[in-house]
Backbone as CSV, one residue per row, in Angstrom:
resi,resn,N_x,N_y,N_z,CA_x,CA_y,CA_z,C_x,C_y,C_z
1,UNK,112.063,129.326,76.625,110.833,128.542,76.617,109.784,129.123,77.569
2,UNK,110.249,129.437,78.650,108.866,130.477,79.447,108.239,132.044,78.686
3,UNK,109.229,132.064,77.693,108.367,133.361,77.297,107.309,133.364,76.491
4,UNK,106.074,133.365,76.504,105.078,133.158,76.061,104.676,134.787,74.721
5,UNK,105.422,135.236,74.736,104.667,136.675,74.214,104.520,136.799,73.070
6,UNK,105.159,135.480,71.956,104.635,135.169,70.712,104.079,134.358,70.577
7,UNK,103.362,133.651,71.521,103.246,132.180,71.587,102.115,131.282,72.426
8,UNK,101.648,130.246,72.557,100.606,130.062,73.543,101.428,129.632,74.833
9,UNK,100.255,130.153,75.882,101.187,129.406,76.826,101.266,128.032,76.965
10,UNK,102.740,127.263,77.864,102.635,126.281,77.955,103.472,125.885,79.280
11,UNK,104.126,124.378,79.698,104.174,124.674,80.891,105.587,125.635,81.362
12,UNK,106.301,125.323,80.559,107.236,126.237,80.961,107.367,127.622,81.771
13,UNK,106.716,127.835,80.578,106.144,129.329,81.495,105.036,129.398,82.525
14,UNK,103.799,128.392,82.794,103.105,128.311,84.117,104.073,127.921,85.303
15,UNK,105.084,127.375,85.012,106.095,126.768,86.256,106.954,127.409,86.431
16,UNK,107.012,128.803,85.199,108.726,129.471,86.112,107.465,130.844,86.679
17,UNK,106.398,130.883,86.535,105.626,131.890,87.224,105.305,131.742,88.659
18,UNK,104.704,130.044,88.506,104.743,129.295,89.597,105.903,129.267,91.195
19,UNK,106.855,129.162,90.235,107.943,129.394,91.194,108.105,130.720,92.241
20,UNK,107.815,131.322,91.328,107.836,133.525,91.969,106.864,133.445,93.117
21,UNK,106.185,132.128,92.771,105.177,132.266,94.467,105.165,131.128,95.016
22,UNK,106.480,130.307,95.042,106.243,129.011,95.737,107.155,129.423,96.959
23,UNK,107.065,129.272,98.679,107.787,129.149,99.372,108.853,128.073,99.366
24,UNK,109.931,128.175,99.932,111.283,128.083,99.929,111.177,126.533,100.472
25,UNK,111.035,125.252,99.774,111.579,124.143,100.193,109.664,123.732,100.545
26,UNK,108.897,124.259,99.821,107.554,123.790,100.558,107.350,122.068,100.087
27,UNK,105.974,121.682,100.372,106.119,120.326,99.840,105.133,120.412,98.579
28,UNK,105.585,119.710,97.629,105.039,119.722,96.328,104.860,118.452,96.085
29,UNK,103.485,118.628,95.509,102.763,117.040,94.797,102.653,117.343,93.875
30,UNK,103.087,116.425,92.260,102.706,116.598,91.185,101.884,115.491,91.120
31,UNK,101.615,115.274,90.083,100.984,114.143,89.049,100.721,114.754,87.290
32,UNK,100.463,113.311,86.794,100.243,114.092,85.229,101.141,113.826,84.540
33,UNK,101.472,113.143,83.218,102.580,113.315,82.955,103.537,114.277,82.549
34,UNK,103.271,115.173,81.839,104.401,116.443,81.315,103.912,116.831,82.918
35,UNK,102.830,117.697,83.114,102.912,118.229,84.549,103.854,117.158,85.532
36,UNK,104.008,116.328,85.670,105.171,115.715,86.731,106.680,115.825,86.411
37,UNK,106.573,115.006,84.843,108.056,115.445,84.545,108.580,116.489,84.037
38,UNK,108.159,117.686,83.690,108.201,118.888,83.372,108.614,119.791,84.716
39,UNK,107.570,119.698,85.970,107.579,120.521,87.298,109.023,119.546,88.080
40,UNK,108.939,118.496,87.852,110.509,118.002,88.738,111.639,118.638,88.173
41,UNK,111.961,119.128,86.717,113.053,120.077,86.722,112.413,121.558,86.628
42,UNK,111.338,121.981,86.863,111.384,123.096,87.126,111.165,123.706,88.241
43,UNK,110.557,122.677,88.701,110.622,123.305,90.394,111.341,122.622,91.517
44,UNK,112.459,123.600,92.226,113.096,122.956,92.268,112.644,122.624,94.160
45,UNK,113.534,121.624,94.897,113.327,121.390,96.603,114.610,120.827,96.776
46,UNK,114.793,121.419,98.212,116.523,120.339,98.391,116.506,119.474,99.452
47,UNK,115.217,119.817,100.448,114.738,118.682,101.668,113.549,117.305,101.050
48,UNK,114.823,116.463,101.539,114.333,114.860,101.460,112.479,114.957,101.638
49,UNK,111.443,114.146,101.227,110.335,114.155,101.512,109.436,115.297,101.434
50,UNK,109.811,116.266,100.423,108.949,117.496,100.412,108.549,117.433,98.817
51,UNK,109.072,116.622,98.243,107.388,115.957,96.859,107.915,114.863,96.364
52,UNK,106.222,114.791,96.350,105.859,113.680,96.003,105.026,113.764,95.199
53,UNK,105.289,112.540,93.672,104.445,112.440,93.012,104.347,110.872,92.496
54,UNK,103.885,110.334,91.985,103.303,109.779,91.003,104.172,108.310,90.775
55,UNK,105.283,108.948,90.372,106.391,107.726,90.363,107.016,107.169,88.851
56,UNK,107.735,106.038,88.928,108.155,105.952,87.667,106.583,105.300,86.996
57,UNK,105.869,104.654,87.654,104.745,103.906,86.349,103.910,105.272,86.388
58,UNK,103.662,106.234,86.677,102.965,107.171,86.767,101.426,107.130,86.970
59,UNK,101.701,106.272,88.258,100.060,106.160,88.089,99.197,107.308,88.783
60,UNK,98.118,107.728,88.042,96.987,108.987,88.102,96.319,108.147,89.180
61,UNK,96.185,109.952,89.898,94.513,109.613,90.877,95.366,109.536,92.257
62,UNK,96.808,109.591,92.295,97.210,109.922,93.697,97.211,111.075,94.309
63,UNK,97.753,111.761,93.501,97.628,113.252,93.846,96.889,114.035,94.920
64,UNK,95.676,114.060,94.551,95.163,114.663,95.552,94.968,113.789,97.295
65,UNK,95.083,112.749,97.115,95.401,111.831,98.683,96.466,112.187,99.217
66,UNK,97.324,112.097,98.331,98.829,112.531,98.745,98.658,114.238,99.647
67,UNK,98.268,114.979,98.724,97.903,116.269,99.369,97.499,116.827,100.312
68,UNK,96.133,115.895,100.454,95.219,116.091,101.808,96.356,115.754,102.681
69,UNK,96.868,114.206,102.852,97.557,113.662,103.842,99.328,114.929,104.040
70,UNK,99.419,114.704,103.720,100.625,115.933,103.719,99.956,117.464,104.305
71,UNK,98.673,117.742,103.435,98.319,119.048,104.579,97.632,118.861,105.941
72,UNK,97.175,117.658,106.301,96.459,117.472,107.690,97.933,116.867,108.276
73,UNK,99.240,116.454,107.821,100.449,116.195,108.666,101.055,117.660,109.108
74,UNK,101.205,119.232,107.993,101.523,120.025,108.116,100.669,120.679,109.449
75,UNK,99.637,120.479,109.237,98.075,121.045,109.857,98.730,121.033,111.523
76,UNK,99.126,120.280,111.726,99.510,119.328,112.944,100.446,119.834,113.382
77,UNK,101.822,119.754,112.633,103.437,119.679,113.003,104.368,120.447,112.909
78,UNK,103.655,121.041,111.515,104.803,122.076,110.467,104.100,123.092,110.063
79,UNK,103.370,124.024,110.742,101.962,124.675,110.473,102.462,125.642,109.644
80,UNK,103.827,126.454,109.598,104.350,127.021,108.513,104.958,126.651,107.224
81,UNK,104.409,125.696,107.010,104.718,124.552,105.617,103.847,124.916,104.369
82,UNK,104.207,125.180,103.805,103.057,125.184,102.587,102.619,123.710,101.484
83,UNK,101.616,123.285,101.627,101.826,121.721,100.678,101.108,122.716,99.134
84,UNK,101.426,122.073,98.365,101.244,122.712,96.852,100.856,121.554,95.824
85,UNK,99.513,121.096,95.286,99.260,120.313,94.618,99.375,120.492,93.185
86,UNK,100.045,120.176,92.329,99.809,120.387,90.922,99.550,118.851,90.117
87,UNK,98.497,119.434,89.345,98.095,118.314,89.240,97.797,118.319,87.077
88,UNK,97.398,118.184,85.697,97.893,117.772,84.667,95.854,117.750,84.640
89,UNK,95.347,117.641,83.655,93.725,117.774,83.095,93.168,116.612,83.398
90,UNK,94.237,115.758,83.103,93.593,114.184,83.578,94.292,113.084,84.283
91,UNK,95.280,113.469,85.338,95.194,113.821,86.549,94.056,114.053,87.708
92,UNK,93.813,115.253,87.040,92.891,115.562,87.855,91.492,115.074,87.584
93,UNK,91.220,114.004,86.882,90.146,113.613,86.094,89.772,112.403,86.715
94,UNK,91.155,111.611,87.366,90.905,110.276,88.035,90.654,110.697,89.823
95,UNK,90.620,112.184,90.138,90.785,112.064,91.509,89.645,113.324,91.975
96,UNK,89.349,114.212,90.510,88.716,115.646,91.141,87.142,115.279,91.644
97,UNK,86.642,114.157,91.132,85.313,114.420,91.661,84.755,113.966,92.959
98,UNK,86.312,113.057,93.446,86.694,112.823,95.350,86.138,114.244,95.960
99,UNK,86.770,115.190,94.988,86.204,116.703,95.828,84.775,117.515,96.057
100,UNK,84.016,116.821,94.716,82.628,116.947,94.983,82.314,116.128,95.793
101,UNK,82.409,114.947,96.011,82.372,114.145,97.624,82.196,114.773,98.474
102,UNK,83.861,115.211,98.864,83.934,116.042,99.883,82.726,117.302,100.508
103,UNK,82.803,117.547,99.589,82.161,119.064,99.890,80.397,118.601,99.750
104,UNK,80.344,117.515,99.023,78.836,117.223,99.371,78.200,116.508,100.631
């Protein structure tokens, strides 16, 4: 299923690519639905509290809070931590324009 070379891509193959550059146990936020339940068996973590997503009702628009707060805790404590947001089209639809906020 990750091999894309007859085929369009899909997540399979963005998440086992994903992996080749994720550090070892970092903290991962999903959201989204296939992006959440898709990336929980493909990516894998074995320390308690290193992702977080969404949950069983799956509710959108956490994601990126979750993120910030996890990288200003790393920022702080665990400065060699990597936090990793992945986030699904609309997902990111209930939370991305927090980021034009930001930056405005």
């Amino acid at each position: 299923m990750t091999d894309t070379s007859n085929g369009p891509l899909n997540y399979y193959a963005v998440f086992d690519e994903l992996n080749k550059h994720l550090d070892e146990n970092c903290i991962i936020i999903s959201e989204g639905a296939n992006t959440m339940d898709i990336g929980r068996a493909m990516i894998p973590n074995d320390l308690p509290r290193h992702r977080l997503d969404a949950g069983t009702f799956g509710t959108m628009g956490v994601g990126l809070g979750y993120a910030i707060a996890a990288a200003l805790l790393c920022r702080d404590h665990f400065p060699q931590k990597r936090v990793v947001c992945i986030e699904g089209d609309s997902a990111f639809g209930f939370s991305g324009m927090e980021l034009e906020t930001v930056c405005r």
